[in-house]
FIGUBA-71670 format. One record per residue (C-alpha): x, y, z negated; residue in three letters. Coordinates in steps of 0.001 Angstrom, whole numbers, plus 500000, padded with zeros to 6 digits. Each point is the difference from the previous one (the first is absolute). Layout:
BEGIN
@x: X | y: Y | z: Z | type: Ala $
...
***
This chain:
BEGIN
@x: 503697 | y: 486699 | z: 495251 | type: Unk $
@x: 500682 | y: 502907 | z: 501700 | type: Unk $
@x: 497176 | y: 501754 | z: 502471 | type: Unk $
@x: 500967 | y: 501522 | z: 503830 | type: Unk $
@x: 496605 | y: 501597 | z: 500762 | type: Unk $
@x: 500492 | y: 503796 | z: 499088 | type: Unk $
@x: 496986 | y: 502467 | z: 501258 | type: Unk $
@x: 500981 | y: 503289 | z: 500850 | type: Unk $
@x: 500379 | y: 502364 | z: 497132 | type: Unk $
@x: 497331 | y: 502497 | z: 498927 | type: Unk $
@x: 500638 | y: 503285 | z: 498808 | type: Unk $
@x: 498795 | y: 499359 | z: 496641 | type: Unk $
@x: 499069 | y: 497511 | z: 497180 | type: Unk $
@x: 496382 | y: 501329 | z: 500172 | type: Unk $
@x: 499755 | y: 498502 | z: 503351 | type: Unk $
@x: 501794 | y: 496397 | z: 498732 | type: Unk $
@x: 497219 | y: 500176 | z: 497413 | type: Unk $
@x: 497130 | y: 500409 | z: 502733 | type: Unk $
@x: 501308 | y: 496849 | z: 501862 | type: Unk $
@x: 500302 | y: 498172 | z: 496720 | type: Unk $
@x: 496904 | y: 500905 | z: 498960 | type: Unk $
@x: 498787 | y: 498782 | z: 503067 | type: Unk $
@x: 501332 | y: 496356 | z: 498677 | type: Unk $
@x: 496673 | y: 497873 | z: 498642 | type: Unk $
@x: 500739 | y: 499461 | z: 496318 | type: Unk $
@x: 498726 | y: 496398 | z: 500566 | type: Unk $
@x: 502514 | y: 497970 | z: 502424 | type: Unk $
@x: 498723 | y: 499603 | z: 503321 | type: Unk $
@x: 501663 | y: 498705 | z: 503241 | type: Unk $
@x: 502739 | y: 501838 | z: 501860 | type: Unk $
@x: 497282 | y: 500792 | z: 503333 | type: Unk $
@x: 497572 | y: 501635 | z: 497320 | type: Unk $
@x: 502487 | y: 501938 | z: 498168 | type: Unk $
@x: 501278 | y: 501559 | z: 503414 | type: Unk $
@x: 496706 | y: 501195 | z: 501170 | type: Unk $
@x: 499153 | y: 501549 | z: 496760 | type: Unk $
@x: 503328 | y: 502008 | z: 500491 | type: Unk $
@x: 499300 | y: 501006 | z: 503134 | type: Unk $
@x: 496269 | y: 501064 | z: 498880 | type: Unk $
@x: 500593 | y: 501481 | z: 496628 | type: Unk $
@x: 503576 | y: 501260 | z: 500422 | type: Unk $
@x: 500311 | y: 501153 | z: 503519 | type: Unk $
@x: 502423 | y: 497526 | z: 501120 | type: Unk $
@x: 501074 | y: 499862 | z: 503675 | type: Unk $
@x: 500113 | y: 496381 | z: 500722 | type: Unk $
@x: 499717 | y: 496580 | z: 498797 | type: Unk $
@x: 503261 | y: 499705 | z: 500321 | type: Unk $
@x: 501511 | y: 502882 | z: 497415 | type: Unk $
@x: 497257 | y: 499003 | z: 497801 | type: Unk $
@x: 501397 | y: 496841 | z: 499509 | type: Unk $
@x: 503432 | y: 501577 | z: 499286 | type: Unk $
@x: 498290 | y: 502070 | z: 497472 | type: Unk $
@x: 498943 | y: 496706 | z: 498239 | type: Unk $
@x: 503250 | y: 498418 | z: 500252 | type: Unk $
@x: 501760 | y: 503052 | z: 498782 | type: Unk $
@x: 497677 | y: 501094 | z: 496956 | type: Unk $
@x: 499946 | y: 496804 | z: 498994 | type: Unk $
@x: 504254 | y: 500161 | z: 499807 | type: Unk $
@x: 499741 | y: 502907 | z: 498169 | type: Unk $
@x: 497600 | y: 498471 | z: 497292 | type: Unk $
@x: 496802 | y: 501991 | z: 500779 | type: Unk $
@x: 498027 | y: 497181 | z: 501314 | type: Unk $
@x: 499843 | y: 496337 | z: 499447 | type: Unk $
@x: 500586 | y: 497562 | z: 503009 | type: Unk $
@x: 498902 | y: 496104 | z: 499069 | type: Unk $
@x: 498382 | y: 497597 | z: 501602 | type: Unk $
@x: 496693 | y: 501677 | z: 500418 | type: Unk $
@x: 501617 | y: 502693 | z: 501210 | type: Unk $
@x: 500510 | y: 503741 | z: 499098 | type: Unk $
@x: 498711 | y: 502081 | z: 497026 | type: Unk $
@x: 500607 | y: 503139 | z: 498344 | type: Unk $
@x: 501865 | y: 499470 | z: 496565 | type: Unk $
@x: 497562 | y: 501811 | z: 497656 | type: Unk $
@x: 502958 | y: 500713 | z: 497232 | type: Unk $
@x: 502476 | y: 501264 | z: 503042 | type: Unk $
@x: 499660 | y: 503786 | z: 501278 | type: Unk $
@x: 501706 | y: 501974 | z: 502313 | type: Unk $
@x: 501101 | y: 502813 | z: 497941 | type: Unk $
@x: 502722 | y: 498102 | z: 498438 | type: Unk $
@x: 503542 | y: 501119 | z: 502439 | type: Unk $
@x: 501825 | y: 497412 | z: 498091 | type: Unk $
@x: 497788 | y: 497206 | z: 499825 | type: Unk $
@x: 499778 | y: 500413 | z: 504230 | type: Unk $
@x: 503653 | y: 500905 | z: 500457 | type: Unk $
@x: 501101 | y: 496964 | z: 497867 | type: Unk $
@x: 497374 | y: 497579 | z: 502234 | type: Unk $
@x: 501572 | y: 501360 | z: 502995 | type: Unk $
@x: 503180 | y: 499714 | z: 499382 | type: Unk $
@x: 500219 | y: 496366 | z: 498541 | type: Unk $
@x: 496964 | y: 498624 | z: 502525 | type: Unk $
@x: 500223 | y: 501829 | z: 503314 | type: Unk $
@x: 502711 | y: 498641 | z: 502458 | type: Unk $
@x: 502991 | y: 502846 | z: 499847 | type: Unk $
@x: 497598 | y: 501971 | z: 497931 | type: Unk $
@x: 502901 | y: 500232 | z: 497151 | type: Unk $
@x: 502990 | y: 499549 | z: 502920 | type: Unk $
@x: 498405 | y: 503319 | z: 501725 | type: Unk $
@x: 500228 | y: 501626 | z: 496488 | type: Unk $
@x: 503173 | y: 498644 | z: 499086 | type: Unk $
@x: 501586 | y: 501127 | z: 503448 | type: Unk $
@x: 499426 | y: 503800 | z: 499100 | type: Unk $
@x: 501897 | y: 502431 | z: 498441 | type: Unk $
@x: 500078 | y: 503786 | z: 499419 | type: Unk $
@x: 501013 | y: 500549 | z: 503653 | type: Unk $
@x: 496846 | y: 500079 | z: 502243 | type: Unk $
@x: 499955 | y: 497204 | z: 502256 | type: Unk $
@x: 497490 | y: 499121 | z: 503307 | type: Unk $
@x: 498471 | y: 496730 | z: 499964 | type: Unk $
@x: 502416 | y: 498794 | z: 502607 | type: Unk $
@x: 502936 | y: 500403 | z: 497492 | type: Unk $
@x: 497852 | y: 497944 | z: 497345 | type: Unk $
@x: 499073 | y: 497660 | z: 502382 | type: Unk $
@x: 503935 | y: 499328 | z: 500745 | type: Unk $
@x: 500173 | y: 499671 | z: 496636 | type: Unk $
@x: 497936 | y: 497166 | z: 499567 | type: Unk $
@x: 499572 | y: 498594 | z: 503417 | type: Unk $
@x: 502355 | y: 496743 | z: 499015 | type: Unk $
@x: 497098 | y: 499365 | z: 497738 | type: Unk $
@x: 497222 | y: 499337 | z: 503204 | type: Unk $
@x: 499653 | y: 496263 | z: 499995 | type: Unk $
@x: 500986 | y: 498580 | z: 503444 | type: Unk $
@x: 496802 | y: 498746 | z: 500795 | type: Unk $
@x: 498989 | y: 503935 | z: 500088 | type: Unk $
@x: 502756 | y: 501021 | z: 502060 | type: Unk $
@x: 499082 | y: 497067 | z: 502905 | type: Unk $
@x: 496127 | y: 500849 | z: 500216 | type: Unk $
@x: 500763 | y: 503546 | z: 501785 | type: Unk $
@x: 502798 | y: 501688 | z: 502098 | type: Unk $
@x: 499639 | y: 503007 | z: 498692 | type: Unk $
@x: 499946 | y: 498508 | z: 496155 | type: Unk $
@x: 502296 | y: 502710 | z: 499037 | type: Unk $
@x: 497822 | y: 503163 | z: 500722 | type: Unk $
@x: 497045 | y: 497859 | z: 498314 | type: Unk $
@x: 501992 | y: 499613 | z: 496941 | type: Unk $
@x: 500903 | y: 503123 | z: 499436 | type: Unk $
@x: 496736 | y: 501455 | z: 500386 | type: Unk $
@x: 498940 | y: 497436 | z: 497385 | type: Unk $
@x: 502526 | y: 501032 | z: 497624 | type: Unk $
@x: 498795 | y: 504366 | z: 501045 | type: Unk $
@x: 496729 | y: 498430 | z: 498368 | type: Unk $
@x: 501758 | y: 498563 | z: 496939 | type: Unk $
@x: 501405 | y: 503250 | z: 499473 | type: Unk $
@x: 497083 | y: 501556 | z: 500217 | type: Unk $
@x: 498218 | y: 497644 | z: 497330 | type: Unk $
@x: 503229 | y: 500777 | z: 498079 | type: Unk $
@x: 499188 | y: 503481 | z: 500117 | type: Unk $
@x: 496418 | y: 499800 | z: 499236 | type: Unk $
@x: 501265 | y: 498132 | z: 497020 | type: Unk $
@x: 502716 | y: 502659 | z: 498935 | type: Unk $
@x: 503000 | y: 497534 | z: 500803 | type: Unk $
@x: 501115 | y: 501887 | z: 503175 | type: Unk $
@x: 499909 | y: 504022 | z: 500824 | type: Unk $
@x: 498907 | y: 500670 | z: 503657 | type: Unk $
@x: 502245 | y: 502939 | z: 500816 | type: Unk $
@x: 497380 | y: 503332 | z: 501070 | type: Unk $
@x: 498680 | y: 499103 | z: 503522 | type: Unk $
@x: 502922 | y: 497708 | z: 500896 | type: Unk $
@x: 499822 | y: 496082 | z: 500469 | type: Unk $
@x: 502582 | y: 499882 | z: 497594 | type: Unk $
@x: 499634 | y: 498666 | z: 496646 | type: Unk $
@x: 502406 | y: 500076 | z: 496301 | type: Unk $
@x: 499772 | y: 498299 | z: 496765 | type: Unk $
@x: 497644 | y: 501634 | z: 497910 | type: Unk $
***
């Protein structure tokens, strides 16, 4: 099953580790793993620290079950390929995003055309404006696709290329 939730993207894997290791190794419910986030790791809200559960979890760094979330002890964040391969085959459009690059440099809007067929219906009816949501949805794909040395972001543009 593929996850939606997708936190913004830090500017490094150091600070991916710091919210992982913010994860209890020992499962615990969704409320307590939030507010150890937002304690330990310096996360905004409730809100994006449940994202960061859903998403880490998609990407194989923690474990989500019915007692809830837990770091994986034999899963890191150092591994690019490990993360990269969680994202693409786990995160809704995660691999689409990817896929829909090339070596020309592209804004999220373009990507977001590229994929926007892909946006269930359901998703398109719950806002008016579902179209500038989505595509800054898929900007933060591509810049979790970056982090994980799938995508290029081009110098201080909001364009990004296949790495």
């Amino acid at each position: 099953m593929q996850r939606k939730p997708v936190p913004p993207a830090p500017s490094s894997l150091a600070a991916v580790g710091d919210v992982r290791d913010a994860t209890p190794l020992v499962p615990k419910p969704e409320d307590d793993c939030c507010r150890r986030l937002i304690e330990r790791a310096g996360v905004e809200d409730r809100g994006t620290a449940s994202a960061w559960l859903v998403f880490l979890s998609a990407v194989g760094v923690l474990v989500d079950d019915d007692a809830g979330y837990a770091r994986r002890g034999d899963v890191g964040v150092d591994d690019r390929e490990a993360l990269a391969a969680g994202f693409r085959e786990n995160v809704f459009l995660g691999g689409d995003v990817v896929d829909a690059l090339d070596d020309t440099p592209a804004q999220p809007r373009d990507v977001f055309d590229a994929v926007r067929e892909q946006v269930p219906p359901w998703e398109r009816a719950k806002r008016d404006n579902w179209q500038a949501f989505w595509t800054g949805r898929v900007r933060r794909r591509l810049d979790w696709a970056a982090l994980f040395g799938q995508a290029v972001r081009v110098d201080d543009t909001p364009c990004y290329r296949r790495a």
